[in-house]
KOLMI-560893 format. One record per residue: residue in three letters; x, y, z of N, C-alpha, C, CB in turn. Coordinates in nm, 2 decimals, always signed. Glycine has a CB too. Example, Ala and Ser with C-alpha at 12.3 -4.5 7.8 and 13.67 -1.06 7.14 Angstrom:
+--------+--------+--------+--------+--------+--------+--------+--------+--------+--------+--------+--------+--------+
| residu |   n.xx |   n.yy |   n.zz |  ca.xx |  ca.yy |  ca.zz |   c.xx |   c.yy |   c.zz |  cb.xx |  cb.yy |  cb.zz |
+--------+--------+--------+--------+--------+--------+--------+--------+--------+--------+--------+--------+--------+
|    ala |  +1.32 |  -0.57 |  +0.78 |  +1.23 |  -0.45 |  +0.78 |  +1.32 |  -0.33 |  +0.78 |  +1.13 |  -0.45 |  +0.90 |
|    ser |  +1.28 |  -0.22 |  +0.71 |  +1.37 |  -0.11 |  +0.71 |  +1.29 |  +0.00 |  +0.79 |  +1.41 |  -0.06 |  +0.57 |
+--------+--------+--------+--------+--------+--------+--------+--------+--------+--------+--------+--------+--------+
This chain:
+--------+--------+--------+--------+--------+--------+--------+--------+--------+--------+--------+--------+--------+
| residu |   n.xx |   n.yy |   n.zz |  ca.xx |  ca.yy |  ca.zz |   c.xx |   c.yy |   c.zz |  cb.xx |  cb.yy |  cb.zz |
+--------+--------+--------+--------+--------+--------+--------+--------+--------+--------+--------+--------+--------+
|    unk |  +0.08 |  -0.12 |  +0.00 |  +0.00 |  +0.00 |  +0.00 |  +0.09 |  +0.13 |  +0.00 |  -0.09 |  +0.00 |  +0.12 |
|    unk |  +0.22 |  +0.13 |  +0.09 |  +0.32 |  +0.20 |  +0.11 |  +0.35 |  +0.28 |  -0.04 |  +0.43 |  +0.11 |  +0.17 |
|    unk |  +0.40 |  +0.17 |  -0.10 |  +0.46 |  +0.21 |  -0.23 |  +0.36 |  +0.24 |  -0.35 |  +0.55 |  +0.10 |  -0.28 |
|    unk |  +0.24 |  +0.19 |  -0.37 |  +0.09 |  +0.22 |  -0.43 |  +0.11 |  +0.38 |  -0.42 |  -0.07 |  +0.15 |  -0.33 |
|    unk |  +0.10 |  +0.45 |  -0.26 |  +0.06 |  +0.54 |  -0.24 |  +0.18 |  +0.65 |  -0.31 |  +0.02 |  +0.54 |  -0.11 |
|    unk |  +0.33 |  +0.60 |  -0.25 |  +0.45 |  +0.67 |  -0.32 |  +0.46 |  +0.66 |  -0.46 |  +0.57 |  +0.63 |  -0.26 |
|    unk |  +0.42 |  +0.56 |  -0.55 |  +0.42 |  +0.59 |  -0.68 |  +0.33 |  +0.69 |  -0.75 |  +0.41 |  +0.49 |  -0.75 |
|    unk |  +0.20 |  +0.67 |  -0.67 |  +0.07 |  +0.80 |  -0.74 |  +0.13 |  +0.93 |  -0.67 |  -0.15 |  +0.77 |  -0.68 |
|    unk |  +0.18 |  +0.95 |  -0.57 |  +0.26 |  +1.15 |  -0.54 |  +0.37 |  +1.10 |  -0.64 |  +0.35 |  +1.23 |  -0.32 |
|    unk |  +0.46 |  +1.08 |  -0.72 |  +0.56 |  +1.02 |  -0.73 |  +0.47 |  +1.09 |  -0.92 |  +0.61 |  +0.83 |  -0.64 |
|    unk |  +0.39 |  +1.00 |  -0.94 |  +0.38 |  +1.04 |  -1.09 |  +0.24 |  +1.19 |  -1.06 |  +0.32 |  +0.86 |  -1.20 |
|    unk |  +0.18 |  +1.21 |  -0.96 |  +0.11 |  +1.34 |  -0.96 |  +0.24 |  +1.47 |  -0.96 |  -0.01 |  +1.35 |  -0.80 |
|    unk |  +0.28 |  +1.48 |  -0.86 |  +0.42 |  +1.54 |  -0.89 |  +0.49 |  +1.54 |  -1.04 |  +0.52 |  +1.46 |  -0.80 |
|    unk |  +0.50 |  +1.41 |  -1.09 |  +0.58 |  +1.46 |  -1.22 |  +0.50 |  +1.54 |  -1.32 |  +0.63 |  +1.35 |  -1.30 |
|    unk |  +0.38 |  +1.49 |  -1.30 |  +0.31 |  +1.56 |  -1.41 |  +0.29 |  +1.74 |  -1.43 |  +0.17 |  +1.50 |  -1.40 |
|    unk |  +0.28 |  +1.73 |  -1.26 |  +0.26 |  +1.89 |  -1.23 |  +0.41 |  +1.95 |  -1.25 |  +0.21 |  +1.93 |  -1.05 |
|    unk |  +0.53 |  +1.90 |  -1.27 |  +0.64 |  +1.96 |  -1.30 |  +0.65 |  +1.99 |  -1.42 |  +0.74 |  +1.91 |  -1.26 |
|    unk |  +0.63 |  +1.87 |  -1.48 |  +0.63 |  +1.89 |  -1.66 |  +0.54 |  +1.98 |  -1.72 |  +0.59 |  +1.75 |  -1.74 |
|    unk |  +0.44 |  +1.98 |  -1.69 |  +0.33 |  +2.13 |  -1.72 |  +0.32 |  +2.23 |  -1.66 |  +0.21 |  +2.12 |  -1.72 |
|    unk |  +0.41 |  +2.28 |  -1.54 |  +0.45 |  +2.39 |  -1.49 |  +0.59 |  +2.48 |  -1.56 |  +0.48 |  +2.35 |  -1.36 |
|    unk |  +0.66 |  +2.36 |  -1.60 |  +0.76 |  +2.40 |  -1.60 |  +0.82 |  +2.43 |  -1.78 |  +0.81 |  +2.31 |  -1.52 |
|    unk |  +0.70 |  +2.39 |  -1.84 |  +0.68 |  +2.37 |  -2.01 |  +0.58 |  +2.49 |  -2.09 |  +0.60 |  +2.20 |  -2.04 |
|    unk |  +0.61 |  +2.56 |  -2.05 |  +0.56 |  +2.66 |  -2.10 |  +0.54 |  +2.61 |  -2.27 |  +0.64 |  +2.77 |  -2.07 |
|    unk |  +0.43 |  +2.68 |  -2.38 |  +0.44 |  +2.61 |  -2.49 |  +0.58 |  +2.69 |  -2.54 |  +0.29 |  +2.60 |  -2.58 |
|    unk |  +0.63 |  +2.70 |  -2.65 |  +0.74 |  +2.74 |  -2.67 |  +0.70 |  +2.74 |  -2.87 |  +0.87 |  +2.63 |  -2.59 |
|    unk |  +0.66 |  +2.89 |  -2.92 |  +0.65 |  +2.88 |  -3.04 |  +0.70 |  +2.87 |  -3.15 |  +0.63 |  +2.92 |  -3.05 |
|    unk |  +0.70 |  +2.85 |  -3.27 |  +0.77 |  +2.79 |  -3.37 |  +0.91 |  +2.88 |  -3.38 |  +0.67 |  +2.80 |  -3.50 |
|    unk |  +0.89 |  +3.00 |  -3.38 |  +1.02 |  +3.10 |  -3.40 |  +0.99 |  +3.18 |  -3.27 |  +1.03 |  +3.22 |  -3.55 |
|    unk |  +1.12 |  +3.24 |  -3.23 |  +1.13 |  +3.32 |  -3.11 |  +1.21 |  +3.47 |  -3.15 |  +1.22 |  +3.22 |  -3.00 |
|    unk |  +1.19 |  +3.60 |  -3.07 |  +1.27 |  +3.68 |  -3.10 |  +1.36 |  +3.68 |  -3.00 |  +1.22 |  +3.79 |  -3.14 |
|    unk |  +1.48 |  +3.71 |  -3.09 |  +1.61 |  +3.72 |  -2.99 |  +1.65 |  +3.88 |  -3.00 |  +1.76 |  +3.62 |  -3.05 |
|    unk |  +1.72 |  +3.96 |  -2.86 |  +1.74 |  +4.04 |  -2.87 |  +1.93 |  +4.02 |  -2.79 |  +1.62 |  +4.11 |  -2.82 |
|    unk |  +1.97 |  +4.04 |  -2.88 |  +2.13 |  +4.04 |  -2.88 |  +2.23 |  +4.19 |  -2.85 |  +2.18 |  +3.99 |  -3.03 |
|    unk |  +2.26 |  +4.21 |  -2.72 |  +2.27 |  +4.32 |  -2.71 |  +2.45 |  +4.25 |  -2.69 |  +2.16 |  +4.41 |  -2.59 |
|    unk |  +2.52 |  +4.33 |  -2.73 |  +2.69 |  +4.36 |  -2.73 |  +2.74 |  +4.46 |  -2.66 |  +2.74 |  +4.39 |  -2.86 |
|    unk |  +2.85 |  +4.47 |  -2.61 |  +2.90 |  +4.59 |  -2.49 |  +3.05 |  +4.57 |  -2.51 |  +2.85 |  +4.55 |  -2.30 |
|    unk |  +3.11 |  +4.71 |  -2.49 |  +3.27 |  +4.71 |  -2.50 |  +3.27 |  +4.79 |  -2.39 |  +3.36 |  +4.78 |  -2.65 |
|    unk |  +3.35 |  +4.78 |  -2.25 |  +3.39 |  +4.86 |  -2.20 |  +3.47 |  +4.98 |  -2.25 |  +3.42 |  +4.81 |  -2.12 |
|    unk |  +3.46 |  +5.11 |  -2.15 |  +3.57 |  +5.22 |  -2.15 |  +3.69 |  +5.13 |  -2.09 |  +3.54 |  +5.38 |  -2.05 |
|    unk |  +3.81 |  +5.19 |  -2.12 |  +3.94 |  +5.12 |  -2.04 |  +3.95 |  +5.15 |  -1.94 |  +4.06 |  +5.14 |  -2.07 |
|    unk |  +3.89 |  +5.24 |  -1.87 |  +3.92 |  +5.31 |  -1.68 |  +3.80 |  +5.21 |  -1.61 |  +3.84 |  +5.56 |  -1.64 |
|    unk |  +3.74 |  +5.16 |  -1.70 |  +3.59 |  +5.00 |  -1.61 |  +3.67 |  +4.96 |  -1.55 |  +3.51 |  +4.84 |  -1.70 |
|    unk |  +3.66 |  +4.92 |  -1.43 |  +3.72 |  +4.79 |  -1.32 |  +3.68 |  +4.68 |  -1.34 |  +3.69 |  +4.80 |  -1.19 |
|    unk |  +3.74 |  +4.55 |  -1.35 |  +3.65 |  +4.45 |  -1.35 |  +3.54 |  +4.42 |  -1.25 |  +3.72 |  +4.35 |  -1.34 |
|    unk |  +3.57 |  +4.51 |  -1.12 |  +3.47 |  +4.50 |  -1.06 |  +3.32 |  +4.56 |  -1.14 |  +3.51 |  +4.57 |  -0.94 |
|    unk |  +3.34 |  +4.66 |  -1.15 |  +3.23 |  +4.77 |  -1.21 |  +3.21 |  +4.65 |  -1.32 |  +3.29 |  +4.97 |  -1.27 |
|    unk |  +3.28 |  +4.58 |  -1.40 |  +3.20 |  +4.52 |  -1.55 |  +3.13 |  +4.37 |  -1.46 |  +3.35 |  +4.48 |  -1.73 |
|    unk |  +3.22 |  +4.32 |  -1.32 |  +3.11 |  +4.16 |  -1.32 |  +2.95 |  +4.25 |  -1.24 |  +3.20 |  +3.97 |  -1.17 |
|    unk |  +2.97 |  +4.41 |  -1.21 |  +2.82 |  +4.45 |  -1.16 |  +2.75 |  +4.47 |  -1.22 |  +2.80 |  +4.54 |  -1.09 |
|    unk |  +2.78 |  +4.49 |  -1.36 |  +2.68 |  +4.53 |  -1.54 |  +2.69 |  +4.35 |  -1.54 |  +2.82 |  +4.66 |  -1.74 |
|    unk |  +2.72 |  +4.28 |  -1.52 |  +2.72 |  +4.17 |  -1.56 |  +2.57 |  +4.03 |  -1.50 |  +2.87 |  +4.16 |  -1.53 |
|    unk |  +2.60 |  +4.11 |  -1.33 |  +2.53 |  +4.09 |  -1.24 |  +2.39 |  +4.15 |  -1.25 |  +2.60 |  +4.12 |  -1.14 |
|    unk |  +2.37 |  +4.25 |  -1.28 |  +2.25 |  +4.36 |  -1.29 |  +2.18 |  +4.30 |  -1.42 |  +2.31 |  +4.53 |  -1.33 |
|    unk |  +2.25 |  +4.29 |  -1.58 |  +2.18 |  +4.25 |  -1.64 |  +2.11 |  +4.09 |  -1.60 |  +2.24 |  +4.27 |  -1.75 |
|    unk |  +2.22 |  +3.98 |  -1.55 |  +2.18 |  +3.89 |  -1.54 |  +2.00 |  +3.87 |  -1.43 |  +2.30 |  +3.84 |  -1.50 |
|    unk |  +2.04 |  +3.98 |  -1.34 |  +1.91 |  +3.98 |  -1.27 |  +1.76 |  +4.01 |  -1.36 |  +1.93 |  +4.09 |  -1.17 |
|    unk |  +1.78 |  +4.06 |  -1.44 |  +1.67 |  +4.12 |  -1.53 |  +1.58 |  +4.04 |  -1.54 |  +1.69 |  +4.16 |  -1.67 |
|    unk |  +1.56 |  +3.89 |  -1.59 |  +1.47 |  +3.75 |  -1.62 |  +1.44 |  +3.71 |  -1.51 |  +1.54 |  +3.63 |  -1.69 |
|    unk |  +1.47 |  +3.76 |  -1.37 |  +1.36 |  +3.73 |  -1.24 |  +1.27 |  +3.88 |  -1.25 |  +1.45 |  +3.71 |  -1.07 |
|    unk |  +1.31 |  +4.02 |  -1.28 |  +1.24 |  +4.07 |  -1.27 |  +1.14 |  +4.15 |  -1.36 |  +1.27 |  +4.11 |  -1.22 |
|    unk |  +1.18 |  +4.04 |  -1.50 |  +1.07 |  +4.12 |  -1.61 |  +1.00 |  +3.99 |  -1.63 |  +1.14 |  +4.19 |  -1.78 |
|    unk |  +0.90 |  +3.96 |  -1.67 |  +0.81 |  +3.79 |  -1.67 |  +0.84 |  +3.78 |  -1.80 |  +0.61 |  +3.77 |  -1.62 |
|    unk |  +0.83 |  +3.89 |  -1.89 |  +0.83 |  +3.85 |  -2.05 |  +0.98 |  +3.80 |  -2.11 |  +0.78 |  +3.99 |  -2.16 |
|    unk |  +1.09 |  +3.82 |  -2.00 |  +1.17 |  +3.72 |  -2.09 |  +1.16 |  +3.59 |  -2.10 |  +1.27 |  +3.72 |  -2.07 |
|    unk |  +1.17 |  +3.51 |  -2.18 |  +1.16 |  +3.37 |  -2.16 |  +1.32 |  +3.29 |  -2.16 |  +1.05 |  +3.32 |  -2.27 |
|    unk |  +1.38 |  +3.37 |  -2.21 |  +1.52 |  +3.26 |  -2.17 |  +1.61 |  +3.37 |  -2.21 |  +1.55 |  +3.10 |  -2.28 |
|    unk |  +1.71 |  +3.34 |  -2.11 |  +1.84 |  +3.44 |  -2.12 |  +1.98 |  +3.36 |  -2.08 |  +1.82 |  +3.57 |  -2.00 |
|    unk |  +2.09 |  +3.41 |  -2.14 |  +2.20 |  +3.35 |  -2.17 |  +2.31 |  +3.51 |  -2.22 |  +2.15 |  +3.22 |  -2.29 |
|    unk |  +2.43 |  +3.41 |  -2.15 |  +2.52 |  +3.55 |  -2.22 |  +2.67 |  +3.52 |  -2.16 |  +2.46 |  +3.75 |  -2.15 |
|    unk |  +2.77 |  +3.59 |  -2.24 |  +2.95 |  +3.53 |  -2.23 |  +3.04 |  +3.62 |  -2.29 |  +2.98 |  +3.39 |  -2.32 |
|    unk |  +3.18 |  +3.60 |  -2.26 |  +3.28 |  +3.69 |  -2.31 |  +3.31 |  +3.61 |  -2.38 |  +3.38 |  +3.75 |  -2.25 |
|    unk |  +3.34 |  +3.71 |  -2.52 |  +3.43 |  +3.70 |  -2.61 |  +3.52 |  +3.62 |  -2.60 |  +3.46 |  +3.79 |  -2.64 |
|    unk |  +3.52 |  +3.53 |  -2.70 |  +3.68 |  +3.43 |  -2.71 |  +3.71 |  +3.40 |  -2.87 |  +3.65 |  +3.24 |  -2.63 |
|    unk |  +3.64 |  +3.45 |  -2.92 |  +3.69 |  +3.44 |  -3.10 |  +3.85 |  +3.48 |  -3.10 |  +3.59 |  +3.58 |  -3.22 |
|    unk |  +3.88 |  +3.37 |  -3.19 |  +4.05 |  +3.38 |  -3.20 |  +4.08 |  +3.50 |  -3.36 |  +4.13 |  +3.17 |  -3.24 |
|    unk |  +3.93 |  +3.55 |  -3.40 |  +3.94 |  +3.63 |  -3.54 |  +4.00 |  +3.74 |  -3.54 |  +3.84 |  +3.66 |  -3.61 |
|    unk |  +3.95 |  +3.79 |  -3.40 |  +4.01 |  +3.95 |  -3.40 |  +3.91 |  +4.08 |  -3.48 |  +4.17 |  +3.94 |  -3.50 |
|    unk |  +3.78 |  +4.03 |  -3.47 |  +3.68 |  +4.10 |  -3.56 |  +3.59 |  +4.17 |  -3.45 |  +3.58 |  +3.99 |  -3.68 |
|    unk |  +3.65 |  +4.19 |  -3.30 |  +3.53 |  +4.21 |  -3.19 |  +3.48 |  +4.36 |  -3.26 |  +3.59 |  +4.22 |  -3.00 |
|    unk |  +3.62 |  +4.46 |  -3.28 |  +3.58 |  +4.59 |  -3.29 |  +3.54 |  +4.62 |  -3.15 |  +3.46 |  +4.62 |  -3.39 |
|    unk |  +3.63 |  +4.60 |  -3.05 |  +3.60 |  +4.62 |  -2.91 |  +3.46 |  +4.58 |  -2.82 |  +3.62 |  +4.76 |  -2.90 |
|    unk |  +3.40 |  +4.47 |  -2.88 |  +3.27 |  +4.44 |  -2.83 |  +3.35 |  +4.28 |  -2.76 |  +3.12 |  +4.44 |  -2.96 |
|    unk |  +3.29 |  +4.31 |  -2.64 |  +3.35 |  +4.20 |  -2.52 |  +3.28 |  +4.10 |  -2.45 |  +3.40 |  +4.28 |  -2.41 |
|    unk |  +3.14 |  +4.16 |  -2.46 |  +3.03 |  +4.10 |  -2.39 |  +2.90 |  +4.07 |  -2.48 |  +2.99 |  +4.19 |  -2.28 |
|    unk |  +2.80 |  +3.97 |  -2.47 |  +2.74 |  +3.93 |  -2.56 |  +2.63 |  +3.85 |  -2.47 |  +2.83 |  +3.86 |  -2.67 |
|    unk |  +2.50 |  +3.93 |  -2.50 |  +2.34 |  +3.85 |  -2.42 |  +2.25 |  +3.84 |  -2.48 |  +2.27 |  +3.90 |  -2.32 |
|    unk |  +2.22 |  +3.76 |  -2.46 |  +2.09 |  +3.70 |  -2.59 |  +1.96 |  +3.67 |  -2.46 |  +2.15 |  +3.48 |  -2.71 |
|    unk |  +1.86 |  +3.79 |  -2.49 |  +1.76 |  +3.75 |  -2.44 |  +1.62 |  +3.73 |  -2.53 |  +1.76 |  +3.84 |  -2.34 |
|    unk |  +1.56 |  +3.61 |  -2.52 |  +1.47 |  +3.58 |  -2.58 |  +1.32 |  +3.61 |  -2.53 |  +1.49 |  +3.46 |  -2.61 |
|    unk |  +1.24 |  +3.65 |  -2.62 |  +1.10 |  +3.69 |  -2.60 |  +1.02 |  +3.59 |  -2.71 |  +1.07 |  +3.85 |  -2.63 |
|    unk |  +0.89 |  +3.57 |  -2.69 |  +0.77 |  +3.54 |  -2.78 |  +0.66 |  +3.63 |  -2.84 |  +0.70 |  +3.46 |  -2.71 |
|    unk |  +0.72 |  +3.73 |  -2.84 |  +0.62 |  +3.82 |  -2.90 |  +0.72 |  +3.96 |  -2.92 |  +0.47 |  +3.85 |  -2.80 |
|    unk |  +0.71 |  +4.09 |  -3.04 |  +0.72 |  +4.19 |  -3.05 |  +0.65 |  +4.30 |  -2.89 |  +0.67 |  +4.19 |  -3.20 |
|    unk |  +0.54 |  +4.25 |  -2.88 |  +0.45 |  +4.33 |  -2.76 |  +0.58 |  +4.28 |  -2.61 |  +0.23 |  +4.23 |  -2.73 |
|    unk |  +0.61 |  +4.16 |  -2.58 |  +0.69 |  +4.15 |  -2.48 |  +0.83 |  +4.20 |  -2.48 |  +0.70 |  +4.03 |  -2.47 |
|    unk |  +0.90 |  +4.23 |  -2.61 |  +1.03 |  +4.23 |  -2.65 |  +1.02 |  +4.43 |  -2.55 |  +1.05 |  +4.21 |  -2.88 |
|    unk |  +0.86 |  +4.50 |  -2.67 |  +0.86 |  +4.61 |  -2.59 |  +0.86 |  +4.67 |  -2.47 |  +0.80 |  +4.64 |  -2.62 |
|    unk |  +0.76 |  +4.54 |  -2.40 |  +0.76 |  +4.57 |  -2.28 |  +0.85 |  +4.58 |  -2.16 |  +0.70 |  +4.52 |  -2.25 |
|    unk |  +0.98 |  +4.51 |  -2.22 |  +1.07 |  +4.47 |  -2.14 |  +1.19 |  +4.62 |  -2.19 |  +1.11 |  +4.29 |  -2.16 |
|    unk |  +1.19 |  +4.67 |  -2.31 |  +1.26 |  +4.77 |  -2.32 |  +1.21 |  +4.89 |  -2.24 |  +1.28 |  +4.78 |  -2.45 |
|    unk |  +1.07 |  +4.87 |  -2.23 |  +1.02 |  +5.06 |  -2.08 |  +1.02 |  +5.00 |  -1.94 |  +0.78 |  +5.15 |  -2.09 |
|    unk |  +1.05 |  +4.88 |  -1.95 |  +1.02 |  +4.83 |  -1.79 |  +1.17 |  +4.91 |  -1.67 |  +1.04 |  +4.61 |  -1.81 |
|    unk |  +1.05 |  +4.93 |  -1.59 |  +1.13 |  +5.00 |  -1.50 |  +1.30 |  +4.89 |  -1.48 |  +1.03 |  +5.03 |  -1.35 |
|    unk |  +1.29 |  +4.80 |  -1.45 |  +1.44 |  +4.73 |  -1.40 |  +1.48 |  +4.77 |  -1.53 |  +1.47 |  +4.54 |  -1.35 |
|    unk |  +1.43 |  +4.70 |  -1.66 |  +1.55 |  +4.82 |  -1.76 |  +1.58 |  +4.89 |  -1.78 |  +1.58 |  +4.85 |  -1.82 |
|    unk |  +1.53 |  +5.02 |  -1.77 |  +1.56 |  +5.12 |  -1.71 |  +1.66 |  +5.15 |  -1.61 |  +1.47 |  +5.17 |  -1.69 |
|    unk |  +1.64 |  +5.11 |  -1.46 |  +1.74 |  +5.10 |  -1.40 |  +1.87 |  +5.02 |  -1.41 |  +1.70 |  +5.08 |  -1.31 |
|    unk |  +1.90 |  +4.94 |  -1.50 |  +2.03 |  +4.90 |  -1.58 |  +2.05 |  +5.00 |  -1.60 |  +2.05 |  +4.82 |  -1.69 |
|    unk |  +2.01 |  +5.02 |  -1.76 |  +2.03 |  +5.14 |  -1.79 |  +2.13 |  +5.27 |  -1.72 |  +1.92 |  +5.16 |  -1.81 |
|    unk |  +2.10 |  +5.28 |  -1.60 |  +2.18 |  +5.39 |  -1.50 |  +2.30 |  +5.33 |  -1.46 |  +2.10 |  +5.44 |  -1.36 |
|    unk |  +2.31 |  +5.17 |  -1.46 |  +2.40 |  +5.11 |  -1.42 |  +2.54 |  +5.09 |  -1.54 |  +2.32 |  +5.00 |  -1.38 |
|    unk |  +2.46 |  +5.09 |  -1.69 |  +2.62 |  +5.11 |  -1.73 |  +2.65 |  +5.22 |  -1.80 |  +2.68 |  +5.00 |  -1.82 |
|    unk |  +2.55 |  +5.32 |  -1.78 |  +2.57 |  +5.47 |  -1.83 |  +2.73 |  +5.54 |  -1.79 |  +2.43 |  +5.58 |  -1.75 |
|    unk |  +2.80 |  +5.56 |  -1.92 |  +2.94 |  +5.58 |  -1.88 |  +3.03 |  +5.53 |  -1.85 |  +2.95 |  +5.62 |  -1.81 |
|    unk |  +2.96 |  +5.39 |  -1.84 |  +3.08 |  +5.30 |  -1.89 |  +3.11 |  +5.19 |  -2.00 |  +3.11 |  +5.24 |  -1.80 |
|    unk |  +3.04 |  +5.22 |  -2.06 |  +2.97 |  +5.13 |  -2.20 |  +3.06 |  +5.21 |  -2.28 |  +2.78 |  +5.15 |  -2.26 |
|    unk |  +3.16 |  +5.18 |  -2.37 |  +3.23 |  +5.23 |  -2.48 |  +3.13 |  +5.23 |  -2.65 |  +3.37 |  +5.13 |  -2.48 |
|    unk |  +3.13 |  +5.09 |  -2.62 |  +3.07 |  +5.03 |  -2.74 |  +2.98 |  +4.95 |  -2.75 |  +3.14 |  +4.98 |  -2.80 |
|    unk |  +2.82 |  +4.95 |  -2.82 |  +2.71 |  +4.91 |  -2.80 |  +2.68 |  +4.85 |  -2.93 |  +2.63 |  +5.02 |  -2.74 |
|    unk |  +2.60 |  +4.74 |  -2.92 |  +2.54 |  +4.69 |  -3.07 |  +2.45 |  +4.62 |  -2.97 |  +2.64 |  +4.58 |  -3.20 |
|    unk |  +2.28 |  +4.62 |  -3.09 |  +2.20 |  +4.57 |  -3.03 |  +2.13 |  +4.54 |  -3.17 |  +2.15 |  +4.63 |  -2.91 |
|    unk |  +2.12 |  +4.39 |  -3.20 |  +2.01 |  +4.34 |  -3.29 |  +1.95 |  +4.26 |  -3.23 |  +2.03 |  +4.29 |  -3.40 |
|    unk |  +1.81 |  +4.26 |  -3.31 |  +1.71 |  +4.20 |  -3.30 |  +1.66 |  +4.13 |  -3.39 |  +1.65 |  +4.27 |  -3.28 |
|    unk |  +1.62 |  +3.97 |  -3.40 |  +1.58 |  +3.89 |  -3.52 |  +1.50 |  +3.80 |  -3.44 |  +1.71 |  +3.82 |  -3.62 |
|    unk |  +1.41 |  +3.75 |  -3.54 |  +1.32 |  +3.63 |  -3.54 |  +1.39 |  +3.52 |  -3.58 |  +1.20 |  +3.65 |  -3.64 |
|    unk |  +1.37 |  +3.40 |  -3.51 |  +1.46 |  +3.31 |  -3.54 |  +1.34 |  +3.24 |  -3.69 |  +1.51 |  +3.19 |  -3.37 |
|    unk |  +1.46 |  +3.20 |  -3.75 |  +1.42 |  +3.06 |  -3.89 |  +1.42 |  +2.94 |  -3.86 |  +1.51 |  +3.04 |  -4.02 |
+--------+--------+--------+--------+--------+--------+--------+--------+--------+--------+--------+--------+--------+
């Protein structure tokens, strides 16, 4: 009876994880790829707190749906001083926007004002 009872929480539990945690996920997604070159007077401190700050953003905006991001290691030599690289994904143009007026972005925003040398930011629909 013991184990009867621990296999039905055992598969009620899984089910509720797999459909909590599965959001549907649409055919194409937009990516917003933002790029960063520090000024040379940045501290590494000051760049892992731009680093830290953006990373916080996807607990406090709901419309991102997946975020990811890394330094530069290409052996080409083509950065053009861009060092840093984040790919945050949305499901909609309406979310992509909302997350560019949203107050925490905004407050980034103050966070690497002045110390951002060099900026690139595209935006594409994945194929």
């Amino acid at each position: 009876m013991k184990n009867k009872a621990c296999f039905l929480a055992l598969t009620i539990f899984s089910i509720f994880l797999f459909s909590c945690q599965n959001e549907k996920k649409p055919d194409k997604v937009l990516r917003h790829v933002v790029m960063f070159g520090f000024k040379p007077e940045v501290t590494p401190e000051q760049v892992k707190e731009i680093e830290d700050a953006f990373g916080k953003l996807p607990d406090q905006i709901k419309e991102i749906k997946d975020y990811e991001w890394g330094v530069d290691c290409s052996p080409e030599g083509l950065q053009k001083g861009l060092s840093h690289c984040f790919f945050v994904t949305f499901f909609s143009d309406a979310d992509r926007d909302t997350y560019l007026t949203h107050p925490a972005h905004k407050a980034f925003g103050k966070i690497i004002n002045g110390k951002v040398e060099a900026v690139t930011v595209v935006d594409y629909w994945t194929k």
